[in-house]
C-alpha positions in Angstrom: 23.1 36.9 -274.4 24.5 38.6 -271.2 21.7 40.2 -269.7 21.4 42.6 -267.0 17.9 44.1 -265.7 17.3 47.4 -263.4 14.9 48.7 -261.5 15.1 52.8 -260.1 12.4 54.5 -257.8 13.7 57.9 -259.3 15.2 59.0 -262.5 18.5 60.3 -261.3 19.3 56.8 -260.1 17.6 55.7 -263.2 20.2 57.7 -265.7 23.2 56.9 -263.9 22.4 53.5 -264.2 21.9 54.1 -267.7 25.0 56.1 -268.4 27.2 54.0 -266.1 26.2 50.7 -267.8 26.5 52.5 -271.4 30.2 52.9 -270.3 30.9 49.9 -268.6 28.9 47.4 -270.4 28.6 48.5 -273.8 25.2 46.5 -274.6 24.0 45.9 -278.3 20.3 46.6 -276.7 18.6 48.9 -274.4 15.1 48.5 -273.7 13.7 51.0 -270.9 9.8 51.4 -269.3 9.0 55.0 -267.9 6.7 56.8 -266.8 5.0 58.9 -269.5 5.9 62.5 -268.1 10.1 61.2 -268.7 9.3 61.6 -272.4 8.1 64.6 -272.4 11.0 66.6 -270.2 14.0 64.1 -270.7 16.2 62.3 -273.4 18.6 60.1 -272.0 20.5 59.0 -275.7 22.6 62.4 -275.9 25.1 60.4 -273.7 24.4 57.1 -275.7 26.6 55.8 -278.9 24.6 55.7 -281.8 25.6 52.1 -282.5 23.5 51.2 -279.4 19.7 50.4 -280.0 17.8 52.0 -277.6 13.8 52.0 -276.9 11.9 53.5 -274.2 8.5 52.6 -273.3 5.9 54.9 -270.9 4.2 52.6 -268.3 2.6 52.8 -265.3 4.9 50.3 -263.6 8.3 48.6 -264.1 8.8 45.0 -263.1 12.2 43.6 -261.6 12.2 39.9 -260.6 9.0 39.7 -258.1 8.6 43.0 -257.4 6.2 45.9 -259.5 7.0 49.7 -258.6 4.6 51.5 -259.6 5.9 55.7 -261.5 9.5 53.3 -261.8 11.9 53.5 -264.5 12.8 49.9 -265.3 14.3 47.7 -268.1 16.7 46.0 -269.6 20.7 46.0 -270.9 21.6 43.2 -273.5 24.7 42.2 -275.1 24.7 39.3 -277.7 27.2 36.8 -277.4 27.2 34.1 -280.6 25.6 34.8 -283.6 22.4 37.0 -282.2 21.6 40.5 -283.2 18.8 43.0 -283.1 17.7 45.0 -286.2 14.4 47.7 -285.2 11.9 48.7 -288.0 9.3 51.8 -287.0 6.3 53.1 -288.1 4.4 56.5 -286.9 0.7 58.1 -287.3 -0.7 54.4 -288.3 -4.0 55.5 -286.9 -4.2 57.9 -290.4 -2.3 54.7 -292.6 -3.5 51.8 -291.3 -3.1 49.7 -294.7 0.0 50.6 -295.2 1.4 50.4 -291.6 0.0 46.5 -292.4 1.9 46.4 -295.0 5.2 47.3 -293.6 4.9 45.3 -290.4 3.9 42.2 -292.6 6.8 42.5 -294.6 9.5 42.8 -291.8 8.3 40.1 -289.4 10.7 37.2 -289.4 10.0 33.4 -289.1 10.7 31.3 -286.0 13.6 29.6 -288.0 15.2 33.5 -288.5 14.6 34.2 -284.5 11.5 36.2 -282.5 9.9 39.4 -283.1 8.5 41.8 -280.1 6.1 44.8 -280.9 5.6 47.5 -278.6 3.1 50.6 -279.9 2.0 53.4 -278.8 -1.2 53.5 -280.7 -4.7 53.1 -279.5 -6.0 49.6 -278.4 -8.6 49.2 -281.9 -5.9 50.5 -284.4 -3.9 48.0 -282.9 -5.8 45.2 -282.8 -6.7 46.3 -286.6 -3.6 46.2 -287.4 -2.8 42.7 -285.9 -6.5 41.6 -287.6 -5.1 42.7 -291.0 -1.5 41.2 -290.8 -2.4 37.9 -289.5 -5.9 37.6 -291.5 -4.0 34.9 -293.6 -2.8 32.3 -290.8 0.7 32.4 -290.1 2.0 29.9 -287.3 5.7 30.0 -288.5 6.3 33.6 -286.5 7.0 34.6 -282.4 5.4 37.8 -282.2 5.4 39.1 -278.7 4.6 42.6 -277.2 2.1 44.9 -275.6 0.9 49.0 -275.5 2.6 51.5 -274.1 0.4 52.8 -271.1 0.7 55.7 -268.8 -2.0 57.4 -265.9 -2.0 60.8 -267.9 -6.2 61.6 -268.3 -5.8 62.1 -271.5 -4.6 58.5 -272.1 -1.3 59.6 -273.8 1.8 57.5 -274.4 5.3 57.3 -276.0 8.0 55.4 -277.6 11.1 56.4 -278.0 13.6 55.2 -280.5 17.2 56.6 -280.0 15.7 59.5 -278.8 12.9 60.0 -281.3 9.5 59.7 -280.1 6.6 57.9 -281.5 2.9 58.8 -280.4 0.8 56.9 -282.6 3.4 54.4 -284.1 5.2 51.3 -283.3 8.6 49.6 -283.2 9.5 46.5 -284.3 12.1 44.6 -282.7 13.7 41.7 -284.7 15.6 39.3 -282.3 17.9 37.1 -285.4 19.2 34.2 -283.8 16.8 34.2 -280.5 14.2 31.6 -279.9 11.2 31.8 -277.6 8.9 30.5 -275.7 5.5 31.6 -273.4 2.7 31.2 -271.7 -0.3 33.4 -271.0 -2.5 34.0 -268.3 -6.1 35.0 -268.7 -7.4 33.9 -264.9 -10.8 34.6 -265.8 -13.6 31.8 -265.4 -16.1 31.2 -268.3 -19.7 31.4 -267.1 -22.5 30.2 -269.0 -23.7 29.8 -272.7 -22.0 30.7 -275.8 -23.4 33.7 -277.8 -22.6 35.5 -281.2 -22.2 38.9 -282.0 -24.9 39.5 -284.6 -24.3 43.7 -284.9 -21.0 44.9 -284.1 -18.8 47.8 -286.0 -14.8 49.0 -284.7 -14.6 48.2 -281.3 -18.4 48.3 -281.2 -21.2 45.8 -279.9 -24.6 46.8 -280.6 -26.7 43.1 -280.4 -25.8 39.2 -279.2 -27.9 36.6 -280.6 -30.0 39.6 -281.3 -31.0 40.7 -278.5 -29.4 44.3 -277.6 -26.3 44.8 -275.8 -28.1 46.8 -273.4 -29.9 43.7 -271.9 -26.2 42.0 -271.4 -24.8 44.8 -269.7 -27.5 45.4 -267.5 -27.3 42.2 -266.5 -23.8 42.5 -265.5 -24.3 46.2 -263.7 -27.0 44.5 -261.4 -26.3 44.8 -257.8 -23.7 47.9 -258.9 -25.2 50.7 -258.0 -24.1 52.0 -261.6 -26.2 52.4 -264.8 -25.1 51.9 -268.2 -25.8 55.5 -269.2 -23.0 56.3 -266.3 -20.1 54.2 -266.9 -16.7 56.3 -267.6 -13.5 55.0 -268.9 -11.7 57.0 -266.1 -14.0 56.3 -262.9 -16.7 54.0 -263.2 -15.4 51.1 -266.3 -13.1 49.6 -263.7 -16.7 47.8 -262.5 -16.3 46.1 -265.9 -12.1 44.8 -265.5 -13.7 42.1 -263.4 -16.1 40.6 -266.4 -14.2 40.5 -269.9 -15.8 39.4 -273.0 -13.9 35.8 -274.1 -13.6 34.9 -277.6 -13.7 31.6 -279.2 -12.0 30.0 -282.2 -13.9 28.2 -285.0 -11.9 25.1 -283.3 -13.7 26.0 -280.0 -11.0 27.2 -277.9 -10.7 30.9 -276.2 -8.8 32.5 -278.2 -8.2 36.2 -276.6 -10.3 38.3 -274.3 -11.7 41.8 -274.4 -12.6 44.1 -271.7 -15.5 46.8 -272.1 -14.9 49.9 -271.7 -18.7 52.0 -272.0 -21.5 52.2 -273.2 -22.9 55.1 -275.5 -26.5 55.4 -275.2 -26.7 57.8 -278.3 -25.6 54.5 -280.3 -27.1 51.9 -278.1 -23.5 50.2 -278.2 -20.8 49.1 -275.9 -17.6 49.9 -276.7 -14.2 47.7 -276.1 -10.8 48.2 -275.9 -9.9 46.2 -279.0 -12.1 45.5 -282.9 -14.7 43.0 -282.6 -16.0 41.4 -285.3 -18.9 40.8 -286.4 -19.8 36.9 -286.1 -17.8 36.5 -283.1 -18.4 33.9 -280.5 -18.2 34.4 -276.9 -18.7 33.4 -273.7 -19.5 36.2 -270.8 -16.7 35.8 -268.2 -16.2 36.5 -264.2 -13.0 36.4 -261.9 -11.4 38.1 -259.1 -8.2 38.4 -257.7 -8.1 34.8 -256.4 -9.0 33.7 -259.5 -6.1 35.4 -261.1 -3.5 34.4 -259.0 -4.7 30.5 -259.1 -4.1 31.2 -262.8 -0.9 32.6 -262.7 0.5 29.6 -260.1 -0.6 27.6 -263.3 1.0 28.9 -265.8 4.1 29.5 -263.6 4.3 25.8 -263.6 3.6 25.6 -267.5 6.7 27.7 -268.1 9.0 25.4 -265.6 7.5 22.6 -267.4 8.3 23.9 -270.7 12.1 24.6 -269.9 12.5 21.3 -268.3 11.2 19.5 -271.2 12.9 21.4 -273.7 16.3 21.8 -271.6 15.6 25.7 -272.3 16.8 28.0 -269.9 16.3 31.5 -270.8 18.7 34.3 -270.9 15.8 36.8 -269.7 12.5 37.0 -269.0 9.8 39.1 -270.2 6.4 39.5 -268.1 4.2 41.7 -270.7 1.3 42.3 -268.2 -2.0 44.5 -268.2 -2.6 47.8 -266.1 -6.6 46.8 -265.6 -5.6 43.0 -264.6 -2.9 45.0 -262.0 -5.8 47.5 -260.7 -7.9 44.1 -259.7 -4.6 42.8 -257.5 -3.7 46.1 -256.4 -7.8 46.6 -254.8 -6.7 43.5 -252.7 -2.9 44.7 -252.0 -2.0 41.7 -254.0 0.1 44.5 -256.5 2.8 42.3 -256.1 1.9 38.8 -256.0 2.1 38.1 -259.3 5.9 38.6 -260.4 6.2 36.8 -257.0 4.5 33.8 -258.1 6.2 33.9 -261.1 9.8 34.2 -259.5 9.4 31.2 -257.6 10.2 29.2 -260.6 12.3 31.8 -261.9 14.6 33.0 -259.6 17.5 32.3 -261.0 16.8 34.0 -264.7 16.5 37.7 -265.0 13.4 38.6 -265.4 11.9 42.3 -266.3 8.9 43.8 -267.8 5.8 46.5 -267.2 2.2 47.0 -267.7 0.8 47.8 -270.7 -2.6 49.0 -272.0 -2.8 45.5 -274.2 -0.8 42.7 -274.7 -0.1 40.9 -278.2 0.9 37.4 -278.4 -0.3 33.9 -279.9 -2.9 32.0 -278.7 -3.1 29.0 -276.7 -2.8 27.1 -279.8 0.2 29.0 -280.8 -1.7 30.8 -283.7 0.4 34.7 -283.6 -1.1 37.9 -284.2 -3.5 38.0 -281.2 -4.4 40.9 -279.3 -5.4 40.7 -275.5 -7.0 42.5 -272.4 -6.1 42.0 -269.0 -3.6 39.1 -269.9 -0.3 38.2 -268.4 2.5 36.5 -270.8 6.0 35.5 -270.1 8.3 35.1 -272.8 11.3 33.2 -272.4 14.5 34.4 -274.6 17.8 32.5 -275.5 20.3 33.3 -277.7 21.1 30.6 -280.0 
């Protein structure tokens, strides 16, 4: 693949770099990260061939080598060279159609042997992670499924996809890289403290006891020395309190699988609710980390994903950092907004290397079983053209 990744403060620079490169460069693949208010008052593929796949993401931030810029318009421009190729399946409303948006994204993954897959949806965290529950319910360890959630800092939460100019609001696009392996790792950064518990009453994205005692008991243990009550917790002022103590869930072999953050609590129900389905029978382990404790993390897995290229005499042709708005807010607190992507382009410096924040990330776990969906997570994925 030749690759070539961009990075505008404002969208003027940020269309002429589109239009310019669409003239000059001719890519196979365009794959762009705005902010949410560009889909609503601007379509960019008027001046773009139809032969050209195109897909635009709302975020919150763009991501160019080791810098974030936060209400950016960033991405990506790539032409296949040998025998790679991009074909782009999309599904809308899967909130109403859940079984059969299962369905069709079951159908059209492909195997590692075929090449890698990447998701990006602009659906709500629990009919994602639904969805991912219900495709992957049968192990399948022969696919690369990477991606993440469209986010944006609208109140009401809204996002978009667009697909040659056609937006999605409660859908997702498929991506199917033939002929492109891959490789990742992930970064959770958050330190497991204490026993292991199990859900014993949970519905949807819903906790209501652990090892039957109420949830209430939990999370007033965690609110203690806050200053907040349960009762007051708000997704858009007050949750952040929670960003710093995600839920961790555990295999059946005894590993952490993914993590979940919470999001509040409704007293009417006496439940606390998560970005992302929790099952019933779960086991966890109650979790605690700062931004220190992130970025010792991320130096880790920087050094994982050097290791993995060195071993495997991979270099990739780009890199993807798929990376969570919440985990970002914890940095940003510290002024450590940055810090990251630099980390990470230490060892990298010499691959390009784009990507955003998202409102969840999907990828495989530790164990390289796919399907799984994540909070406050940071994956690279490494792609090369075969």
């Amino acid at each position: 693949m030749i690759v070539k990744t961009f990075l505008e403060k404002n969208v003027n620079d940020f269309k002429k770099r589109i239009f310019k490169s669409v003239k000059e460069y001719k890519p196979d693949l365009i794959i762009f990260f705005a902010p949410y208010s560009f889909f609503e008052f601007e379509n960019i593929n008027s001046e773009i061939d139809d032969e050209i796949k195109c897909v635009g993401i709302s975020s919150v931030a763009g991501i160019k080598d080791n810098k974030i810029e936060y209400g950016s318009y960033g991405g990506v421009f790539i032409k296949f060279e040998r025998d790679g190729f991009c074909e782009i399946v999309h599904y809308d409303n899967i909130s109403k159609n859940l079984e059969d948006a299962s369905v069709v994204l079951k159908e059209n993954l492909i195997s590692e042997s075929e090449g890698t897959n990447l998701l990006f949806s602009t659906s709500s965290n629990l009919s994602v992670n639904k969805l991912l529950n219900k495709v992957f319910k049968t192990q399948m360890n022969d696919v690369r499924l990477y991606g993440g959630i469209a986010s944006s800092d609208a109140e009401d939460f809204r996002t978009f996809i667009s697909l040659n100019g056609n937006l999605l609001k409660d859908g997702f696009v498929l991506l199917k890289l033939y002929n492109v392996e891959s490789f990742n790792t992930i970064s959770l950064g958050f330190i497991p403290v204490g026993t292991t518990y199990t859900i014993t009453e949970a519905k949807e994205n819903k906790i209501y006891s652990i090892d039957g005692m109420p949830i209430l008991y939990y999370l007033n243990n965690l609110l203690k020395n806050t200053g907040i009550k349960p009762e007051d917790l708000d997704p858009l002022k007050t949750s952040e309190v929670l960003w710093e103590f995600p839920f961790l869930f555990m295999d059946d072999a005894g590993y952490i699988s993914h993590l979940l953050v919470p999001m509040c609590y409704d007293p009417e129900d006496e439940a606390l609710l998560f970005y992302g389905e929790v099952l019933r029978g779960s086991r966890i382990k109650l979790s605690t980390g700062d931004s220190e404790d992130i970025l010792i993390d991320v130096k880790i897995r920087s050094e994982e994903f050097e290791s993995i290229m060195n071993e495997r005499g991979f270099i990739p042709d780009v890199v993807f950092n798929i990376t969570c708005t919440a985990r970002n807010y914890i940095l940003l607190g510290e002024n450590y907004e940055n810090k990251e992507q630099e980390i990470y382009y230490e060892k990298l410096s010499n691959i390009p290397f784009t990507g955003f924040l998202t409102f969840g990330e999907i990828g495989p776990d530790r164990m390289g079983k796919a399907g799984k969906f994540y909070n406050e997570t940071s994956i690279l994925v490494g792609l090369k053209e075969r």
